[in-house]
Structures are given as C-alpha cells and as structure tokens.
PDB file of N, H, CA, C and O in Angstrom:
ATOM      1  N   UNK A   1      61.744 -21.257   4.669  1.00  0.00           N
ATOM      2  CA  UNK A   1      62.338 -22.184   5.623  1.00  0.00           C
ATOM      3  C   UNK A   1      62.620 -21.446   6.939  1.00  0.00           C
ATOM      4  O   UNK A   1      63.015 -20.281   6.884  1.00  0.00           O
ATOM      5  N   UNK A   2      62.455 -22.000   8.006  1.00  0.00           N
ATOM      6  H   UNK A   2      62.134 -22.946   8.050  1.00  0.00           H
ATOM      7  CA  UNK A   2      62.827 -21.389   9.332  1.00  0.00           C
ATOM      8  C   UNK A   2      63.810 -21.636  10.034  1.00  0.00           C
ATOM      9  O   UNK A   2      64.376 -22.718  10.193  1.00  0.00           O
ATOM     10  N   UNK A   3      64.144 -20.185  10.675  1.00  0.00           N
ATOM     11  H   UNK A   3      63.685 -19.306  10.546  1.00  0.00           H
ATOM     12  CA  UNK A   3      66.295 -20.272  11.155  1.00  0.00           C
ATOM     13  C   UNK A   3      65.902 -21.229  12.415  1.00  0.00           C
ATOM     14  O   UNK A   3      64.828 -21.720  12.762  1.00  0.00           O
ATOM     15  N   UNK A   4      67.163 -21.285  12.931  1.00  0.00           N
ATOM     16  H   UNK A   4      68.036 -20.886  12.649  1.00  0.00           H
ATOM     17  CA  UNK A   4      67.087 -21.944  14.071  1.00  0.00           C
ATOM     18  C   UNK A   4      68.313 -21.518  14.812  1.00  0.00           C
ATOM     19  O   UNK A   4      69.355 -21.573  14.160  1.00  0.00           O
ATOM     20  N   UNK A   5      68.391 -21.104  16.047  1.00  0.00           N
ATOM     21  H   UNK A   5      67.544 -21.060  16.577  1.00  0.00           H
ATOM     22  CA  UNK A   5      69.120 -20.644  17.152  1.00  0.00           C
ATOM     23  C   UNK A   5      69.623 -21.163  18.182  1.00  0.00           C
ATOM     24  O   UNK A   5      68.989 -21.564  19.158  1.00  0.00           O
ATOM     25  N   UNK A   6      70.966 -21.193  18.009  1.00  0.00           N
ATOM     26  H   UNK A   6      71.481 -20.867  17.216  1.00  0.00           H
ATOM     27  CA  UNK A   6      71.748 -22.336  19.398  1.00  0.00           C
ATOM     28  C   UNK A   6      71.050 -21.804  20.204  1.00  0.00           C
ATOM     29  O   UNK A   6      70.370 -20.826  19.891  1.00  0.00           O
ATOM     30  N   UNK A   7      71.050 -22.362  21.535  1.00  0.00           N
ATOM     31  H   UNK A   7      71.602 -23.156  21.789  1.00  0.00           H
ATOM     32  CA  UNK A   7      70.501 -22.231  23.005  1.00  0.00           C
ATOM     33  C   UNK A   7      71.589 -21.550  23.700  1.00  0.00           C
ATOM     34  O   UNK A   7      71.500 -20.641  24.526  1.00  0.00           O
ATOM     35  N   UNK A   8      72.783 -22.211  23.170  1.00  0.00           N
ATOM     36  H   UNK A   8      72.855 -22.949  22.499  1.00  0.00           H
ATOM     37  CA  UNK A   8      73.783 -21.684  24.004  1.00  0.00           C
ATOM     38  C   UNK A   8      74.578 -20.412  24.026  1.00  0.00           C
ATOM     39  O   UNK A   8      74.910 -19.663  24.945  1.00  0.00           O
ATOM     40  N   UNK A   9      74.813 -20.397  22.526  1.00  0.00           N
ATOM     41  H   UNK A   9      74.544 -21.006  21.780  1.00  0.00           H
ATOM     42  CA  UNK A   9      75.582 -18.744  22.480  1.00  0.00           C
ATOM     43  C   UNK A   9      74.819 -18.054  21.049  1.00  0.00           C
ATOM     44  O   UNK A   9      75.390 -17.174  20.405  1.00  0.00           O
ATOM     45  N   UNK A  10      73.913 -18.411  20.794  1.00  0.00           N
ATOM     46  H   UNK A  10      73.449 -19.125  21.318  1.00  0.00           H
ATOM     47  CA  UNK A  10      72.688 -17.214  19.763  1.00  0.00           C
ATOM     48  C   UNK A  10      72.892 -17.383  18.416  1.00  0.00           C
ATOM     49  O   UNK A  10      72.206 -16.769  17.599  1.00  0.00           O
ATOM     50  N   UNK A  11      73.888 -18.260  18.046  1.00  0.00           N
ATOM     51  H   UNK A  11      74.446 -18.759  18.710  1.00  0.00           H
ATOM     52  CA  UNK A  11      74.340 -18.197  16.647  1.00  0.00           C
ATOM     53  C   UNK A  11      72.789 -18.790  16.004  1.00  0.00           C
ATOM     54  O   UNK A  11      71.957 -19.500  16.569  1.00  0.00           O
ATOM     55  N   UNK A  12      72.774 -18.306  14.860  1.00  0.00           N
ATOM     56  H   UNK A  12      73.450 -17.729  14.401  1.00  0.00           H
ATOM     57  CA  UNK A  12      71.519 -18.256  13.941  1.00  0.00           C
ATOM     58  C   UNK A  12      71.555 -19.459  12.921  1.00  0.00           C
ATOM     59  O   UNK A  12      71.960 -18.889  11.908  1.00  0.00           O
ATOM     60  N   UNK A  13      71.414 -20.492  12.657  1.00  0.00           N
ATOM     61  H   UNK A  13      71.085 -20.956  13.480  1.00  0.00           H
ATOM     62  CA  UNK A  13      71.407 -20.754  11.435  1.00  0.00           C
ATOM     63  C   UNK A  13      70.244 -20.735  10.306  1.00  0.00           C
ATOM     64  O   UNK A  13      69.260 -21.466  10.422  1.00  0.00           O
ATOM     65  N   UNK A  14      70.431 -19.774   9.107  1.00  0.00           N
ATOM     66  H   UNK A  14      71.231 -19.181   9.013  1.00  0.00           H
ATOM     67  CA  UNK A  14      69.459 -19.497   8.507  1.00  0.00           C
ATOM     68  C   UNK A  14      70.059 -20.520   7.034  1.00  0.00           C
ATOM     69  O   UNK A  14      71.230 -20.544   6.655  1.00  0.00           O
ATOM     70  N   UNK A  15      68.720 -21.415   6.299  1.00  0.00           N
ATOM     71  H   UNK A  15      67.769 -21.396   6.607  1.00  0.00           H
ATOM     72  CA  UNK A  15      68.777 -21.794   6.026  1.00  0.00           C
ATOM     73  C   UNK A  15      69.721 -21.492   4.377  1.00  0.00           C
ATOM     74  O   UNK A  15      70.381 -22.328   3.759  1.00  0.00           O
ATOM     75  N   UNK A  16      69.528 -20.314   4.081  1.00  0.00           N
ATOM     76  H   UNK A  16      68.992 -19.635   4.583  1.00  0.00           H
ATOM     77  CA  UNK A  16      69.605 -19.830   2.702  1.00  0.00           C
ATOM     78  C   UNK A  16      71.077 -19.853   2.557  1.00  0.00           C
ATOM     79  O   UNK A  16      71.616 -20.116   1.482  1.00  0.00           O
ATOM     80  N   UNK A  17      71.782 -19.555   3.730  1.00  0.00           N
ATOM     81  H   UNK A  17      71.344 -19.342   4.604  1.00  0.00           H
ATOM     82  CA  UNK A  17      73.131 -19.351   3.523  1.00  0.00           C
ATOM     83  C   UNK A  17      74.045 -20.929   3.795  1.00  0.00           C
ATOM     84  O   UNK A  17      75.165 -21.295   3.439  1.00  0.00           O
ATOM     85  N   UNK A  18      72.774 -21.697   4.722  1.00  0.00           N
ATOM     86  H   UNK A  18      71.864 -21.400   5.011  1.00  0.00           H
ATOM     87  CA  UNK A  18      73.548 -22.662   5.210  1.00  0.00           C
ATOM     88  C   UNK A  18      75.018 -22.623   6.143  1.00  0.00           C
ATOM     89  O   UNK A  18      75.279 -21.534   6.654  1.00  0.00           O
ATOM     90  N   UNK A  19      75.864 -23.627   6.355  1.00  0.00           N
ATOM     91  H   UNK A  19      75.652 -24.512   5.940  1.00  0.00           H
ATOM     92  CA  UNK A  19      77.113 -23.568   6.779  1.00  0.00           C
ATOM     93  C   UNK A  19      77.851 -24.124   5.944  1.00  0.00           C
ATOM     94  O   UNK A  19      77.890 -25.349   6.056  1.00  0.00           O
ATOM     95  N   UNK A  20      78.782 -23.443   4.711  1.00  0.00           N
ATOM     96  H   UNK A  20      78.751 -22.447   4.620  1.00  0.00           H
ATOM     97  CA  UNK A  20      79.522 -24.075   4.069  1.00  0.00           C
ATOM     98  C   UNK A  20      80.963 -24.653   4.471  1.00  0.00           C
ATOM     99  O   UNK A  20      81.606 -25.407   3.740  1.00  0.00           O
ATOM    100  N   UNK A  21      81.416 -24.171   5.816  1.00  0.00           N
ATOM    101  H   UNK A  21      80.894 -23.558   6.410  1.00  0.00           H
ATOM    102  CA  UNK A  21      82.490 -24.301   6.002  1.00  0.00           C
ATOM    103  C   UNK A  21      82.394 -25.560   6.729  1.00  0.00           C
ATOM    104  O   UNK A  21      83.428 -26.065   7.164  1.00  0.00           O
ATOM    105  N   UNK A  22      81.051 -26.228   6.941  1.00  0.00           N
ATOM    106  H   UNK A  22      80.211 -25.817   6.587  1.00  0.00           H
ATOM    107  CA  UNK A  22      80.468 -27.203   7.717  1.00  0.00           C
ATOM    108  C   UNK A  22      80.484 -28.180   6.876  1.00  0.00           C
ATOM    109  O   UNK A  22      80.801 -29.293   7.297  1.00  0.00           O
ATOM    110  N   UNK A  23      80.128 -27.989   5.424  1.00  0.00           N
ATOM    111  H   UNK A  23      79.870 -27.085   5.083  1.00  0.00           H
ATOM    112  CA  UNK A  23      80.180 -28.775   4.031  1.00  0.00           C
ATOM    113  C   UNK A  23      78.195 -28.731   4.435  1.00  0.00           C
ATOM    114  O   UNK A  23      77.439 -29.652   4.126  1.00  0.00           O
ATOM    115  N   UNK A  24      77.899 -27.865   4.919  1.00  0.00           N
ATOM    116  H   UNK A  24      78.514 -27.116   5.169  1.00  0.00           H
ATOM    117  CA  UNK A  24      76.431 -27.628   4.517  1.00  0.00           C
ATOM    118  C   UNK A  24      76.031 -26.841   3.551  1.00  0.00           C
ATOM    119  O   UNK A  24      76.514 -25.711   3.613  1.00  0.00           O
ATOM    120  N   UNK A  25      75.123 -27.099   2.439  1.00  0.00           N
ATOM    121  H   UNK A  25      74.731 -28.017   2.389  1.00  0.00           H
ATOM    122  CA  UNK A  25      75.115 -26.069   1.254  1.00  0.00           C
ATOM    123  C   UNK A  25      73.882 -25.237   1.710  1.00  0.00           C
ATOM    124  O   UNK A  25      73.058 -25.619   2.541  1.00  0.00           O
ATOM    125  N   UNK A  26      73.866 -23.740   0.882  1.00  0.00           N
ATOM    126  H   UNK A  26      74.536 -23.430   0.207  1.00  0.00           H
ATOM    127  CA  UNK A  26      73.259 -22.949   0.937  1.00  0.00           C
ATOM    128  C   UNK A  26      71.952 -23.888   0.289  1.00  0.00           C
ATOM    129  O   UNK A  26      71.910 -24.772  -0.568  1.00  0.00           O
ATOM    130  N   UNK A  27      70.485 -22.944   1.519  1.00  0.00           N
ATOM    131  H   UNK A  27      70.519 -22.226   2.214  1.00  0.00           H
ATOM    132  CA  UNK A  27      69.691 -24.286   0.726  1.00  0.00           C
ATOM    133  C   UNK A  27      68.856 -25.433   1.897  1.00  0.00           C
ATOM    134  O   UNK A  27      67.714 -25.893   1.917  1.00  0.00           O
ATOM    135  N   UNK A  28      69.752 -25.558   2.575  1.00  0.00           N
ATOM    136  H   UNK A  28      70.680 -25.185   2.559  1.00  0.00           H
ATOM    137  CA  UNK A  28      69.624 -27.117   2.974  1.00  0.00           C
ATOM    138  C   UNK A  28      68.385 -26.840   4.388  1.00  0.00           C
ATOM    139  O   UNK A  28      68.371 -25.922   5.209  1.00  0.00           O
ATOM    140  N   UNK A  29      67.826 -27.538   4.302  1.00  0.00           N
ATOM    141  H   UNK A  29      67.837 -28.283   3.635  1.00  0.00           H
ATOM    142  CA  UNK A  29      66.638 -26.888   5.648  1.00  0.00           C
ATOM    143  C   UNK A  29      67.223 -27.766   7.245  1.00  0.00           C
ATOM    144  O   UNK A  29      67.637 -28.925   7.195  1.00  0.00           O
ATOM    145  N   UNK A  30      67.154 -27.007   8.502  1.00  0.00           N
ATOM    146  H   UNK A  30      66.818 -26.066   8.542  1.00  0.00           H
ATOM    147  CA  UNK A  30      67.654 -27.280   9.328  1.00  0.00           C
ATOM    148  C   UNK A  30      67.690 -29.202   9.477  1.00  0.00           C
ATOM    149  O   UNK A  30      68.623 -29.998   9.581  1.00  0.00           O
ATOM    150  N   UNK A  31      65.897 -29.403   9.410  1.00  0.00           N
ATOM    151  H   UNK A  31      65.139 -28.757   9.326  1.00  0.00           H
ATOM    152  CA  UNK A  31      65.727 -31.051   9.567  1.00  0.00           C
ATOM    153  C   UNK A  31      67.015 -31.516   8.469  1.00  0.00           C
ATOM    154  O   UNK A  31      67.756 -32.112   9.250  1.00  0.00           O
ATOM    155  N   UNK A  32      67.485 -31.560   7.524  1.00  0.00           N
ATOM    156  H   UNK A  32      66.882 -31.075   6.890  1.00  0.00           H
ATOM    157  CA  UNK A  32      68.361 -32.134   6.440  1.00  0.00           C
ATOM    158  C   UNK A  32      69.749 -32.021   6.947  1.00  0.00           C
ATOM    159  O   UNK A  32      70.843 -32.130   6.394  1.00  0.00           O
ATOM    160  N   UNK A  33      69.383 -31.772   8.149  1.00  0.00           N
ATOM    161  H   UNK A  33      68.493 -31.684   8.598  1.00  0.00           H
ATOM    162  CA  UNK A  33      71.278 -31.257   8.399  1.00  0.00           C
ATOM    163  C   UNK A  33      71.835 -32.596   9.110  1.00  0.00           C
ATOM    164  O   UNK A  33      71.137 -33.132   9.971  1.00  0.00           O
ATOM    165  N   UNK A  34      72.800 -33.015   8.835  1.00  0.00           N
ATOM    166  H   UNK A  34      73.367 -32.581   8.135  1.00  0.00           H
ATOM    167  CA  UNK A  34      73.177 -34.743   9.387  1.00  0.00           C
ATOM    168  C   UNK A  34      72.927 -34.264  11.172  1.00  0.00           C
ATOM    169  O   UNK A  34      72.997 -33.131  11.649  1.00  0.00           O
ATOM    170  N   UNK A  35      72.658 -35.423  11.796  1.00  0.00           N
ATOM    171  H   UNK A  35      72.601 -36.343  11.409  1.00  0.00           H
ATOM    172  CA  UNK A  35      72.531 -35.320  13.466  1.00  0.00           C
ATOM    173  C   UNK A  35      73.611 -34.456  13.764  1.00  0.00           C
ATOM    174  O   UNK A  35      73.561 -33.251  14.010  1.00  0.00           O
ATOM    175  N   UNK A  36      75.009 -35.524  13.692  1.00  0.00           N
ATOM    176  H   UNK A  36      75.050 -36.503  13.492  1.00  0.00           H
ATOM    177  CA  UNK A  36      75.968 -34.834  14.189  1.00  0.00           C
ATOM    178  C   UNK A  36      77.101 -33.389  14.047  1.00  0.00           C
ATOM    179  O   UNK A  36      78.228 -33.159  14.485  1.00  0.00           O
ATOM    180  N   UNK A  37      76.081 -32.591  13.165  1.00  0.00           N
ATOM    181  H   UNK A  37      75.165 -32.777  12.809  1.00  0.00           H
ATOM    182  CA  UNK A  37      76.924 -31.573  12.866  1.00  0.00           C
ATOM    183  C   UNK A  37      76.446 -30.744  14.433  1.00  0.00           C
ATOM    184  O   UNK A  37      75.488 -30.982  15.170  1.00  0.00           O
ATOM    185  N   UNK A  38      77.333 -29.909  14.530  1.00  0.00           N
ATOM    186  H   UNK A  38      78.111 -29.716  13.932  1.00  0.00           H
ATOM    187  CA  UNK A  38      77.533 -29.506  15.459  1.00  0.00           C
ATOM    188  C   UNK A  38      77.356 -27.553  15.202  1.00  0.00           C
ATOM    189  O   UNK A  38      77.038 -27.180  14.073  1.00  0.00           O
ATOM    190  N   UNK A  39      77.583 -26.516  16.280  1.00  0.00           N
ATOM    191  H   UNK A  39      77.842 -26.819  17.197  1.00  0.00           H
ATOM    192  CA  UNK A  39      77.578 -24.913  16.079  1.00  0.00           C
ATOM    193  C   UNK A  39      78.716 -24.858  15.597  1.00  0.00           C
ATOM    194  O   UNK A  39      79.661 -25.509  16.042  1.00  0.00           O
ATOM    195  N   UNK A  40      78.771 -24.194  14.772  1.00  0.00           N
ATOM    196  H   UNK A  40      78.003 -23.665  14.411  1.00  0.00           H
ATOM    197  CA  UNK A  40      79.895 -23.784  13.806  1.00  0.00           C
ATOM    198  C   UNK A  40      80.910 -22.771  15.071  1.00  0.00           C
ATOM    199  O   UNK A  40      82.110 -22.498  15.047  1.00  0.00           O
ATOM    200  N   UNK A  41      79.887 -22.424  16.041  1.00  0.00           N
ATOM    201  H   UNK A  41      78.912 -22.645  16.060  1.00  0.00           H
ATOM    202  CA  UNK A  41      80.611 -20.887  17.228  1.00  0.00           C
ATOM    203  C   UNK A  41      81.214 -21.916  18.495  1.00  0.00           C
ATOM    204  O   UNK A  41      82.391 -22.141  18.780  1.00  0.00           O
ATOM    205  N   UNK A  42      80.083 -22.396  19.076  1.00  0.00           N
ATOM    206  H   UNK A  42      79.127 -22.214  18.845  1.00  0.00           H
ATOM    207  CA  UNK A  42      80.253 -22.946  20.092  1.00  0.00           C
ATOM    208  C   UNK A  42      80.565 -24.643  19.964  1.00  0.00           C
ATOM    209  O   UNK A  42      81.521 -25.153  20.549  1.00  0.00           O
ATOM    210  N   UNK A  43      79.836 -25.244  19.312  1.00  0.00           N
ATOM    211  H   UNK A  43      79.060 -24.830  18.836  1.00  0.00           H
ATOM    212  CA  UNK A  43      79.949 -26.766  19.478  1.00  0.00           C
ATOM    213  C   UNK A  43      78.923 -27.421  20.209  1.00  0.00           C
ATOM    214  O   UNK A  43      79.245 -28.571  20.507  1.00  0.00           O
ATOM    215  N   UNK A  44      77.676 -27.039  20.640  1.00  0.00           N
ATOM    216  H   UNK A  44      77.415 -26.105  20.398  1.00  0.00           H
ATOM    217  CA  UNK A  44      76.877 -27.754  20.953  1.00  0.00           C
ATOM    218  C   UNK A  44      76.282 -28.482  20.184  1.00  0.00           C
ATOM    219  O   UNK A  44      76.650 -28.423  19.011  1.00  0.00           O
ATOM    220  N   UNK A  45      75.367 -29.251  20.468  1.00  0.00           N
ATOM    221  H   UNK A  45      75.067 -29.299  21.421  1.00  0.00           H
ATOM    222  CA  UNK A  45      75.059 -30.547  19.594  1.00  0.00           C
ATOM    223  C   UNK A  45      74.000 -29.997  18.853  1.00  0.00           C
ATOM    224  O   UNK A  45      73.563 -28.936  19.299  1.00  0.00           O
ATOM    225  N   UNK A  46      73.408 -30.500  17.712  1.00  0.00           N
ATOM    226  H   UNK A  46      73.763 -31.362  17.350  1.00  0.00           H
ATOM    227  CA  UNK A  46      72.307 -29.646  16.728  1.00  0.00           C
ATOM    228  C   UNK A  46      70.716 -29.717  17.869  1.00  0.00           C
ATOM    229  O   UNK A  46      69.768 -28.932  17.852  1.00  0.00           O
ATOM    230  N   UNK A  47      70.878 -30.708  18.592  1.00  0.00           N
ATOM    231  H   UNK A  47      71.648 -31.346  18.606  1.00  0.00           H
ATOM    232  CA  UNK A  47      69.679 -30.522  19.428  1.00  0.00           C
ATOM    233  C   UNK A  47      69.580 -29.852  20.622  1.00  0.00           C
ATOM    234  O   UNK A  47      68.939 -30.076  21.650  1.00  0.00           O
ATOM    235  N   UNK A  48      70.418 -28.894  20.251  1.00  0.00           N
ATOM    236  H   UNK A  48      70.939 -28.712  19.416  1.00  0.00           H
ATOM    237  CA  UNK A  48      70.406 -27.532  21.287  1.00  0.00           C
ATOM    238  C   UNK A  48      69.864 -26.276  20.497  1.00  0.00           C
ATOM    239  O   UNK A  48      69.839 -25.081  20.792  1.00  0.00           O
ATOM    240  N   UNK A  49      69.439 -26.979  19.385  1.00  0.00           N
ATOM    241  H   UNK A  49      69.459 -27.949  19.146  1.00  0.00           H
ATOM    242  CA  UNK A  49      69.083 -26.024  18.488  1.00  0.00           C
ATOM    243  C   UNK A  49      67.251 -25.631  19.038  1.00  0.00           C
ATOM    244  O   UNK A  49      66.459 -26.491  19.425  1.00  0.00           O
ATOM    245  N   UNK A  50      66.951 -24.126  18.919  1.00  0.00           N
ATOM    246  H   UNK A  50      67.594 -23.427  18.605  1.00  0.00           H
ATOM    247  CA  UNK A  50      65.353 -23.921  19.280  1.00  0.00           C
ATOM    248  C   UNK A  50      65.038 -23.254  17.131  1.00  0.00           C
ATOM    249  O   UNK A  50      65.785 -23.018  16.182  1.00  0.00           O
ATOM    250  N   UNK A  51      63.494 -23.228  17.380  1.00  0.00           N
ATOM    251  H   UNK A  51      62.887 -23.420  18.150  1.00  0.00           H
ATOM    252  CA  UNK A  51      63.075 -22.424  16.344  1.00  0.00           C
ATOM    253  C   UNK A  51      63.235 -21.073  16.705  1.00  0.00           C
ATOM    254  O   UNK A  51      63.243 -20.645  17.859  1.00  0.00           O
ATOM    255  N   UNK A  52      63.398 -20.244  15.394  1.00  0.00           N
ATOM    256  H   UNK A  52      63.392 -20.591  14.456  1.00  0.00           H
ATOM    257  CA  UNK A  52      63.854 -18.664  15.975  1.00  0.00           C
ATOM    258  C   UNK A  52      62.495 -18.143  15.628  1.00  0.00           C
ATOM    259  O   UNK A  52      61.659 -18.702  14.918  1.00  0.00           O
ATOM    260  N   UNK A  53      62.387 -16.814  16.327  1.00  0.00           N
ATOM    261  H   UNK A  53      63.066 -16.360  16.904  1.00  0.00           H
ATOM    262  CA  UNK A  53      60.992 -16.133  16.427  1.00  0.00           C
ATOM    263  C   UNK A  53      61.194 -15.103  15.455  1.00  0.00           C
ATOM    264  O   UNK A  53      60.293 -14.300  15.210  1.00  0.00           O
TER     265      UNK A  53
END
C-alpha cells in the first residue's frame, strides 16, 4: 500500500500503522479513510494529501 504526505507540514501517513488515535486501524489504505478525517499534526483536509515517493 502507498504512504501519503500532507502538503502542508510532511506528516506521513503509512498505511500499516494507520491513525489509531484517529479511530483509523492499522491496515486501512489511504482511499478507505472517511473524506473528513483530517492530519492528525496539522489539520488540513485529507485532500492535501500527495503520494509519497
């Protein structure tokens, strides 16, 4: 599965670990993530999200 990287301040989200504190489970692939969850760091919207290289 492939991470994906805020635009705004670099935070990573890699799929394996997920965001649990988000109530995202380890696991879950970026597309599966509800619209409105948001950066766990900053708070931008998930479609500030890029693919990471």
């Amino acid at each position: 599965m492939k991470k994906y990287v805020c635009s705004a301040c670099g935070y990573v989200y890699d799929p394996q670990l997920g965001d649990p504190d988000s109530g995202i489970e380890p696991g879950t692939a970026f597309e599966d993530i509800p619209d409105d969850w948001v950066c766990p760091l900053c708070g931008v919207a998930k479609s500030e999200f890029e693919v990471a290289d």
